[in-house]
C-alpha positions in Angstrom: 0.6 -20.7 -9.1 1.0 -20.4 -5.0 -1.3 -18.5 -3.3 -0.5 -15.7 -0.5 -0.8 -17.5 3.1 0.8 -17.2 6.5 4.3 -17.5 6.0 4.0 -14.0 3.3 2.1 -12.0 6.2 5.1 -13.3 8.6 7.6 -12.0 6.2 5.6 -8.5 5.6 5.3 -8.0 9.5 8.7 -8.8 10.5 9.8 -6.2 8.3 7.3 -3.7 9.4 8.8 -4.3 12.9 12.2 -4.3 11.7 11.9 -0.8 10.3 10.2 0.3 13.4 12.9 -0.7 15.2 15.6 0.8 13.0 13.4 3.8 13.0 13.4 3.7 16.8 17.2 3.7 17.5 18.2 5.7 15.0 16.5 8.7 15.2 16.8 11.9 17.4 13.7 13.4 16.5 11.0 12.5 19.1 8.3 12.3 16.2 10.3 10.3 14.6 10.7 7.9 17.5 6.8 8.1 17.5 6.3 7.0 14.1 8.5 3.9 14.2 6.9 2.8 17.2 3.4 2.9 15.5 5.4 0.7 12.7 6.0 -1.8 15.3 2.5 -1.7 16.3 1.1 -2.0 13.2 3.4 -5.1 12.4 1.7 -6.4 15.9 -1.3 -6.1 14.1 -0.8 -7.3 11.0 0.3 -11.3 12.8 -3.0 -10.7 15.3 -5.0 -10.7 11.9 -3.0 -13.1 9.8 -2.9 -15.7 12.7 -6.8 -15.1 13.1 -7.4 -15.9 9.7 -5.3 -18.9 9.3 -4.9 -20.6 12.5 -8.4 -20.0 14.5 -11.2 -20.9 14.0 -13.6 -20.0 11.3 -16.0 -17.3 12.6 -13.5 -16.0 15.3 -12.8 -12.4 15.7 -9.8 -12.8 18.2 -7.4 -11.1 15.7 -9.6 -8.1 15.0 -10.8 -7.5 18.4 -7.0 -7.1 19.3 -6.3 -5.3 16.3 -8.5 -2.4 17.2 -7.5 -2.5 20.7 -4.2 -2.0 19.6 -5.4 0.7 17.1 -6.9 2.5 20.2 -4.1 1.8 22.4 -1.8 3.2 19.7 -4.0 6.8 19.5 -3.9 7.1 23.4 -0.1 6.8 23.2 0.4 9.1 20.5 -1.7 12.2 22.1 0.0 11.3 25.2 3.2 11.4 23.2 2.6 14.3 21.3 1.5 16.4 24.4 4.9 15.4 25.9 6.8 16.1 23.2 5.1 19.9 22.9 6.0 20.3 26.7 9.5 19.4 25.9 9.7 21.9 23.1 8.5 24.8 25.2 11.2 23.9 28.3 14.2 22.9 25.8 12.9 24.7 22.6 13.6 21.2 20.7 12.9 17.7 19.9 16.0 16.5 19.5 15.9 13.3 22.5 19.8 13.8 23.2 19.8 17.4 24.0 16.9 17.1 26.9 19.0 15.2 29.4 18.1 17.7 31.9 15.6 15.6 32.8 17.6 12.8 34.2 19.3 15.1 36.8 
């Protein structure tokens, strides 16, 4: 019977940041955009904690003091996100990312 180690939490994080990069490029919807880049920073923190537990040192909290810097990072970005996004919708009434390109002129 094999047991569950790093190479499985490789596999399962690679995929989260797979499908937060899909999510990224494909979607027009600014909240969507939003959600697949907290899938790519939850992958990030899946490998911070995987690597802490099987590669340092026993009694190090490397992984999880990162982890929850990312996890505070990660709500920072998404009020600052949000808030942007609302501003958007009142000038353009929309989310959609391809009809605000008033903003490049």
């Amino acid at each position: 019977m094999s047991s569950i180690g790093l190479p499985h939490f490789l596999i399962v994080g690679a995929a989260l940041f797979a499908l937060g990069m899909v999510t990224v490029v494909t979607r027009r919807n600014a909240v969507g955009i939003l959600m697949g880049v907290e899938l790519i920073l939850n992958a990030a923190n899946l490998n911070f904690i995987a690597f802490n537990h099987f590669v340092a040192t026993p009694g190090s909290l490397a992984g999880q003091v990162f982890s929850i810097f990312v996890i505070v990072l990660a709500a920072a970005e998404a009020a600052i996100a949000l808030a942007i996004v609302l501003a958007i919708y009142q000038t353009f009434h929309t989310i959609d990312v391809q009809d605000t390109d008033l903003l490049r002129q």
